[in-house]
KOLKEMI-887613 format. One line per field, with one value per residue (C-alpha): z negated, y, x negated. Coordinates in steps of 0.02 Angstrom, whole numbers, always signed. Layout:
<pts>
w c(Z/...)
v c(Y/...)
u c(X/...)
</pts>
This chain:
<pts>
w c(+2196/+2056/+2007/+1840/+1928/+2039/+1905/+1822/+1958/+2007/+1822/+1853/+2023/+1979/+1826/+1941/+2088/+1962/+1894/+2079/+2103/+1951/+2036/+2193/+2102/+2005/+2155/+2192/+2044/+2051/+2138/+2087/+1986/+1829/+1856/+1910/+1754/+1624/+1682/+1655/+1456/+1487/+1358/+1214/+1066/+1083/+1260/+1184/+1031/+1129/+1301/+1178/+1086/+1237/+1356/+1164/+1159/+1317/+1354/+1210/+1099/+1186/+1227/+1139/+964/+957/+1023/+904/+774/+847/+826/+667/+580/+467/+436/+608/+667/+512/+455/+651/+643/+486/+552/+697/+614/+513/+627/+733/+586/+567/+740/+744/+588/+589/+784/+895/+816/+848/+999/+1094/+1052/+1048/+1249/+1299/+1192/+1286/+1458/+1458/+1489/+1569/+1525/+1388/+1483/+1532/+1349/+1286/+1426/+1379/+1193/+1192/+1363/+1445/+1601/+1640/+1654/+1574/+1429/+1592/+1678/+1569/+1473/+1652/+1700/+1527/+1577/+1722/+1656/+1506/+1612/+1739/+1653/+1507/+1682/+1735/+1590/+1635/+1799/+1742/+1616/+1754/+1863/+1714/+1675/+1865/+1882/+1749/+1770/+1967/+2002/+2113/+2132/+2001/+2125/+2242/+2085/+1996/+2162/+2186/+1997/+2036/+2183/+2087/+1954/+2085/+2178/+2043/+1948/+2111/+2163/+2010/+1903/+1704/+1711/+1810/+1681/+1521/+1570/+1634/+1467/+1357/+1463/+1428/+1249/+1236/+1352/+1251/+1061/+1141/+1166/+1037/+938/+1053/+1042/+837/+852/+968/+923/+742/+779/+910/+771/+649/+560/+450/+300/+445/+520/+338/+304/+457/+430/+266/+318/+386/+281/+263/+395/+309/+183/+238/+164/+219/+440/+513/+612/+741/+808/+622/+531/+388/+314/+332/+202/+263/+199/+150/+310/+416/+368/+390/+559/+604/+532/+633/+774/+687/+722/+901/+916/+898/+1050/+1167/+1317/+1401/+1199/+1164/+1345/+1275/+1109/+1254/+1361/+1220/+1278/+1091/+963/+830/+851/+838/+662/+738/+866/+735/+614/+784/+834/+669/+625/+787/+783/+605/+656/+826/+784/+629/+742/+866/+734/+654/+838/+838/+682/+748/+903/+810/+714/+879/+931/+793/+867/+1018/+1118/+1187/+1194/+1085/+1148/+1108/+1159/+1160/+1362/+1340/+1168/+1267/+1353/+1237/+1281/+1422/+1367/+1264/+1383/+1514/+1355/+1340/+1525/+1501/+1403/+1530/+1623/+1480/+1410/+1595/+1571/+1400/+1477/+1600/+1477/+1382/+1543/+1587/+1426/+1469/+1616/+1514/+1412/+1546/+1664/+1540/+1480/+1651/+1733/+1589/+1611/+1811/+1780/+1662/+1748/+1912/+1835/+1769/+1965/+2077/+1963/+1839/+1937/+2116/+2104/+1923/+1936/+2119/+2153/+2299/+2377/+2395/+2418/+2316/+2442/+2453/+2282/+2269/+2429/+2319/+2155/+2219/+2342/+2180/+2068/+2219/+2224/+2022/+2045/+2179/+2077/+1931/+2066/+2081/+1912/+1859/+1982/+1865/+1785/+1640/+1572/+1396/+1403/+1215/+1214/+1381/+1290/+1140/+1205/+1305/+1145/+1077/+1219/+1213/+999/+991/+1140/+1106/+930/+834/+940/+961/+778/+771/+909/+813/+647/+628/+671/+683/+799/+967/+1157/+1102/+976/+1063/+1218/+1111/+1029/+1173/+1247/+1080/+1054/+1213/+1246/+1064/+1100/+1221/+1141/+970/+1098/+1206/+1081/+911/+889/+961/+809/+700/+493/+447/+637/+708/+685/+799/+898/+878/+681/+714/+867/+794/+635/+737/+839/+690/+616/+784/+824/+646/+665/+835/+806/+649/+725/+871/+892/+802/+924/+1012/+916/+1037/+1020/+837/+833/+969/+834/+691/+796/+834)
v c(+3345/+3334/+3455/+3507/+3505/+3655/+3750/+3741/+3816/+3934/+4009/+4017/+4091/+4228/+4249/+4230/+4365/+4490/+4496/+4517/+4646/+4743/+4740/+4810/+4918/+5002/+5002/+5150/+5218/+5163/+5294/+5264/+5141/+5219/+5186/+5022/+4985/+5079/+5147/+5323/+5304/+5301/+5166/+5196/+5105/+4956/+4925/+4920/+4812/+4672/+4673/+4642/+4500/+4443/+4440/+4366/+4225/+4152/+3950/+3893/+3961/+3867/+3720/+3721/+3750/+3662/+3505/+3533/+3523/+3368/+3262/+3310/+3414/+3607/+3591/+3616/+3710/+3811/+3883/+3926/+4016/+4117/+4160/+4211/+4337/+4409/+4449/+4530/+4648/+4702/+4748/+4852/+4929/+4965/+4968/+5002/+5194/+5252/+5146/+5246/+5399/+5363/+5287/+5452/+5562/+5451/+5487/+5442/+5253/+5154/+4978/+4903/+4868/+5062/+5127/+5025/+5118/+5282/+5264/+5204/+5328/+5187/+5252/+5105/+5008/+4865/+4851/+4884/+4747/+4602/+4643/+4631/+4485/+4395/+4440/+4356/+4212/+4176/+4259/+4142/+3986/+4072/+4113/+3951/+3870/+3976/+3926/+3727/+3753/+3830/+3667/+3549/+3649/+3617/+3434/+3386/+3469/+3421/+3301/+3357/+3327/+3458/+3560/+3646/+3663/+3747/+3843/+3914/+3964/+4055/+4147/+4228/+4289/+4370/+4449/+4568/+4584/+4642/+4756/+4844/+4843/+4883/+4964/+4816/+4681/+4774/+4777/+4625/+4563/+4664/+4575/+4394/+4433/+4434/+4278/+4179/+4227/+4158/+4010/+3964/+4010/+3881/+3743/+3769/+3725/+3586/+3509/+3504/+3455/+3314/+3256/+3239/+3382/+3439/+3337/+3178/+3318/+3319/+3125/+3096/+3202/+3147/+2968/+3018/+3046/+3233/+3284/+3430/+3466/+3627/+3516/+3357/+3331/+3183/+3046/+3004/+2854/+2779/+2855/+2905/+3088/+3167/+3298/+3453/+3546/+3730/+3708/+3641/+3801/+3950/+3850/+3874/+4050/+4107/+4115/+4268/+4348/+4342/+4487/+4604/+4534/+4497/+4646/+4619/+4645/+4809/+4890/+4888/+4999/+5114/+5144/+5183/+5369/+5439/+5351/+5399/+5299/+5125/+5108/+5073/+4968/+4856/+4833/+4767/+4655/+4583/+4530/+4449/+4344/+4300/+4227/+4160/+4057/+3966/+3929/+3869/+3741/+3697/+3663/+3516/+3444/+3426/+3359/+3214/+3197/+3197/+3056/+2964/+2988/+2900/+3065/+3076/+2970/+2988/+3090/+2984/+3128/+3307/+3324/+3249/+3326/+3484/+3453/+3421/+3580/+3551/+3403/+3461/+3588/+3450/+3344/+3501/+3520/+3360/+3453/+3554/+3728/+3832/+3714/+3725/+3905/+3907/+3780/+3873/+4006/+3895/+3857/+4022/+4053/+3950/+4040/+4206/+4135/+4099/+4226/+4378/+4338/+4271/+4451/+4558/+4434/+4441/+4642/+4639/+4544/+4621/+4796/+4719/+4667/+4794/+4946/+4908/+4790/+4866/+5053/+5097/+4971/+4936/+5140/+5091/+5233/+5216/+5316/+5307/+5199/+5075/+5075/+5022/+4874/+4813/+4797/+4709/+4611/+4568/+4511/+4369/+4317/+4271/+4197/+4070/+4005/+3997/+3883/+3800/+3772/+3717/+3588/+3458/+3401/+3301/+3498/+3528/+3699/+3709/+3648/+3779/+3928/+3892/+3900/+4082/+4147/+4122/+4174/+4351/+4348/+4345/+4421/+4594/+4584/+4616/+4774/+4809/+4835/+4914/+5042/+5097/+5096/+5102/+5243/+5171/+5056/+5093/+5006/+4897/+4807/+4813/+4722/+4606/+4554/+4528/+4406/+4320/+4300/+4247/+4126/+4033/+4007/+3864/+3816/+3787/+3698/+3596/+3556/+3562/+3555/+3373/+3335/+3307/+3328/+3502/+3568/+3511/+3699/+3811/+3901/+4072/+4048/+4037/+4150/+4294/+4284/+4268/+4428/+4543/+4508/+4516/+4702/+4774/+4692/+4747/+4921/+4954/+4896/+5030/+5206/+5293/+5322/+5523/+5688/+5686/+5503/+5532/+5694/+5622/+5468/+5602/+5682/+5531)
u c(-2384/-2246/-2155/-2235/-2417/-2325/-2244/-2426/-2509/-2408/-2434/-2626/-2596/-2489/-2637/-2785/-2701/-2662/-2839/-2904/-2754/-2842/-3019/-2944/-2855/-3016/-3120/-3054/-3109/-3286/-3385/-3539/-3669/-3626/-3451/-3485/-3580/-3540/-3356/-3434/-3388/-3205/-3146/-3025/-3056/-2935/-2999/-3160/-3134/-3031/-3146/-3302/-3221/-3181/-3316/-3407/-3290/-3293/-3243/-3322/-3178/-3058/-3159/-3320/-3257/-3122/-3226/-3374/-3229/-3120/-3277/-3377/-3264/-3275/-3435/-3529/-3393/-3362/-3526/-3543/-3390/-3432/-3576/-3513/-3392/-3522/-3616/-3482/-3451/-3628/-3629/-3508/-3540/-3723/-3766/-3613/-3606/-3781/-3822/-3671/-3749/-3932/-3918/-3840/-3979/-4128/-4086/-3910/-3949/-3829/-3910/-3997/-4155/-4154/-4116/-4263/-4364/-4314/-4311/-4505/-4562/-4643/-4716/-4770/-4605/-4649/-4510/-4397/-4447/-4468/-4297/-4215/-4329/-4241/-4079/-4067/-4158/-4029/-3870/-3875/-3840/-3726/-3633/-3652/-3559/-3394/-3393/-3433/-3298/-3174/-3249/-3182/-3018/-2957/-3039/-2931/-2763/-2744/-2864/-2970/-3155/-3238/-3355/-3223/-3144/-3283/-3336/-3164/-3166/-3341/-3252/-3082/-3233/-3327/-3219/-3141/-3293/-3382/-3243/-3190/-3349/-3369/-3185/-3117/-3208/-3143/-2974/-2951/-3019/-2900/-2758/-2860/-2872/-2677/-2675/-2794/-2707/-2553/-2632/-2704/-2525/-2435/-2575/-2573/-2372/-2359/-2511/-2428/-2273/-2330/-2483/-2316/-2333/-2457/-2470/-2499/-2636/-2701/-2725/-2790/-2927/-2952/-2965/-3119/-3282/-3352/-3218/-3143/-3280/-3409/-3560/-3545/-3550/-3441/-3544/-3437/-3560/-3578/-3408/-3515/-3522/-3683/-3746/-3754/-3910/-3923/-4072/-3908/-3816/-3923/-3976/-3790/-3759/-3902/-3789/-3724/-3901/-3874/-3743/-3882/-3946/-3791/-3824/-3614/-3591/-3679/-3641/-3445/-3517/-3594/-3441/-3309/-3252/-3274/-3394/-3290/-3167/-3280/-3225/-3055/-3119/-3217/-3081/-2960/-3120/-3167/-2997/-2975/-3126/-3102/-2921/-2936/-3091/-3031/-2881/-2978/-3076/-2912/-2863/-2998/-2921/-2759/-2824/-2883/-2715/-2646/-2771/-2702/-2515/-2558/-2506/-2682/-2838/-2963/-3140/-3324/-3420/-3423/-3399/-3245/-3170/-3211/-3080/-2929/-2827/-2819/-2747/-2629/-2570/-2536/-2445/-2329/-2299/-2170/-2052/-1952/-1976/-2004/-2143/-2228/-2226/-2317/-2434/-2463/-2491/-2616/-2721/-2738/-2814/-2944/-2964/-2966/-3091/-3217/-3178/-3200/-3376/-3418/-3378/-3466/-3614/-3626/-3611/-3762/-3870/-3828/-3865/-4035/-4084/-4013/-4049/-4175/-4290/-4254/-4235/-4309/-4463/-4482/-4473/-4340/-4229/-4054/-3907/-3743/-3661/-3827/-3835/-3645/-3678/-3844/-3758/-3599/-3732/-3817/-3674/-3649/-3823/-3813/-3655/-3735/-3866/-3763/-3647/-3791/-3849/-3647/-3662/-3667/-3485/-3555/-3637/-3594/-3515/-3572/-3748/-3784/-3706/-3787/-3971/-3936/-3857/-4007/-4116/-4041/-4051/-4210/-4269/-4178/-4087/-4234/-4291/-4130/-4125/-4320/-4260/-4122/-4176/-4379/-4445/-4645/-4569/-4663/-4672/-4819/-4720/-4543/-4628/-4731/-4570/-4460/-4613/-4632/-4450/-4408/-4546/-4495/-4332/-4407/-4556/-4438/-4286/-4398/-4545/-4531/-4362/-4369/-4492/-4334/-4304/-4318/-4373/-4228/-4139/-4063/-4207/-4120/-4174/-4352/-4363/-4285/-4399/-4543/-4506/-4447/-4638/-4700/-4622/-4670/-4861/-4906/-4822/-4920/-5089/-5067/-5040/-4892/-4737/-4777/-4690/-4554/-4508/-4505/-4405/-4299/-4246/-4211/-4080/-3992)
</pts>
């Protein structure tokens, strides 16, 4: 093993230990399942802001985007992007505020599955159990793309076969996430937040400087037709720009409509220690996201002017553009000890990309099965101390089958978080939304919602999406319409929500 393979792993050691250091570290601080889920409300507002963007992020702004970017240019990438970052300030303007305070008014909830439970009194547990069921089933494989993406990160840099790679990636996440809990995940996500801004600051510069600066980033991109435009799509099979229709951009915008949706996402609104102080936590998170992801797409464009440069090979297909900082990183590994160091740096922020949506996911839908489904539906008894064994037991058990699921290195760490993002959009954004601001809303039409939205996210990915022309949009569109009308019909055809419910939602 050279020496600059060395100096690059010890950099992601020393990373990876002091993450599992902070998981040890808050285990002592977790006492019981609220702690372990919620940190008992104990975040301060900048905690809060960067562990959301954060655990929101995940690989695919390191990887994803900048790939989606290196092969068809702004316009895919871009209208994402904008989305994206509209959406992040509408959630924390309109929801993060009132959902804080409305989860502790309805029973002090310490999940999403349980605050739609509470808000809506059903006795019968249903809204509780199919929002937990749907957690798990689109947690498991947004999971699953971390650990894949931790699996590729690895493969690449030391080549080494990509399982043990991924399956020793899947480990590290575990372990802290299942010692330290909610407190554990947020911090360690604050500290990745830093870690990831750094690197996409030194990617930006060498990338530059090795493309040959950026008037040679410029024509290169401009040698290529509809590259940098936001309404024309590159073809890289054909070369040829592609219009992009105003269809093609709300399709891609939609992705904005999935914050409203995103459970590790909304828990962070529900454990800030004072809700007045959200406003600063959105104004830190939405300038972040605005700035880190048109980095990350500029990123893509130098990676192709870098291409061009001969310093790396060029990518055919979006598994392998997904890769190109990691590429970079090992490019600027050649240039002495302090380079190793920053490339170090720039690895680990592919780590910190994964492995902070990765724990706030395995928290979420570990919460969902060991205290939604097991003790709140099932009706099953457990002490503090069981209750502590089932949920860490539980965060394990997703992580193997989403192991399982990652098993496969060719996995598009972009196409498999793009289909969960829109599983949880339009399974609980739009009665997310109802719950908080509707007050006719009732269980009836928050249930038949979740079931609608949910089930079209499939029916729209697997069968009519396939159909092509103007079907072939991102099922979070569709799915998320579909519900909203689905929640306000069913609610108004049945019984007005009870006096308390009602009087309940004036006081919040």
């Amino acid at each position: 093993m050279s020496g600059t393979i060395i100096g690059l792993l010890s950099v992601i050691v020393i990373y990876m230990l002091m993450m599992v250091g902070i998981g040890i570290y808050y285990s002592k601080k977790t006492d019981n399942v609220g702690d372990f889920y919620l940190g008992g409300r104990k975040l301060g507002p900048v905690v809060t802001a960067m562990s959301a963007e954060a655990s929101d992020m995940s690989s695919w702004l390191l990887m994803g985007l900048p790939g989606v970017a290196y092969l068809t240019g702004f316009a895919d990438a871009g209208w994402t992007a904008i989305g994206l970052a509209i959406g992040t300030y509408l959630n924390w303007l309109v929801v993060a505020k009132r959902l804080r305070r409305y989860t502790v008014k309805a029973g002090n909830a310490i999940t999403l599955p349980e605050f739609f439970s509470n808000r809506y009194r059903d006795k019968s547990k249903s809204i509780l159990a199919i929002s937990a069921i749907f957690i798990v089933i689109f947690f498991v494989p947004y999971t699953a793309s971390g650990f894949a993406a931790c699996g590729k990160l690895f493969s690449t840099l030391f080549d080494i076969p990509y399982l043990p790679a991924m399956v020793v990636s899947a480990i590290i996440i575990v372990a802290y996430t299942a010692l330290g809990g909610y407190l554990a995940a947020s911090t360690t996500d604050l500290i990745q937040s830093i870690i990831m801004s750094l690197a996409l600051v030194i990617v930006v510069i060498f990338g530059i400087n090795v493309a040959g600066g950026f008037d040679a980033v410029v024509h290169n991109a401009k040698s290529l037709d509809g590259y940098l435009s936001l309404f024309t799509s590159h073809n890289p099979a054909t070369g040829e720009g592609v219009a992009y229709s105003g269809l093609s951009i709300a399709s891609a915008m939609a992705w904005g409509l999935g914050y409203f949706g995103m459970p590790h996402i909304l828990l962070r609104f529900m454990g800030i220690e004072d809700e007045n102080k959200l406003k600063i936590s959105r104004r830190i998170a939405s300038i972040w996201v605005v700035i880190s992801m048109f980095v990350a797409i500029v990123i893509g464009v130098i990676g192709y002017g870098m291409s061009q440069a001969g310093a790396i090979e060029k990518f055919a297909n979006s598994s392998e553009s997904e890769t190109l900082i990691i590429r970079v990183a090992m490019l600027l590994s050649e240039n002495g000890i302090l380079a190793i160091v920053m490339a170090g740096l720039i690895l680990a922020g592919i780590l910190a990309c994964t492995m902070s949506t990765a724990d706030s996911q395995l928290l979420a839908a570990s919460s969902s099965v060991s205290k939604n489904l097991l003790v709140d539906c099932a009706g099953m008894k457990l002490s503090q101390k069981a209750s502590m064994l089932a949920a860490r037991a539980t965060v394990l058990g997703i992580a193997v089958i989403g192991v399982v699921i990652a098993w496969n290195p060719n996995s598009s760490v972009f196409k498999i978080v793009s289909f969960a993002w829109a599983g949880f959009g339009a399974v609980f954004g739009p009665v997310m939304l109802a719950s908080l601001f509707w007050k006719r809303s009732n269980k009836y039409g928050a249930l038949a919602g979740m079931i609608v939205g949910g089930v079209m996210v499939f029916v729209w990915k697997y069968l009519i999406a396939p159909i092509g022309g103007v079907w072939a949009i991102y099922e979070l569109l569709p799915a998320f319409v579909l519900s909203s009308i689905t929640i306000v019909v069913v609610s108004l055809l049945t019984g007005a929500p009870d006096k308390e419910i009602v009087e309940e939602f004036e006081s919040v």
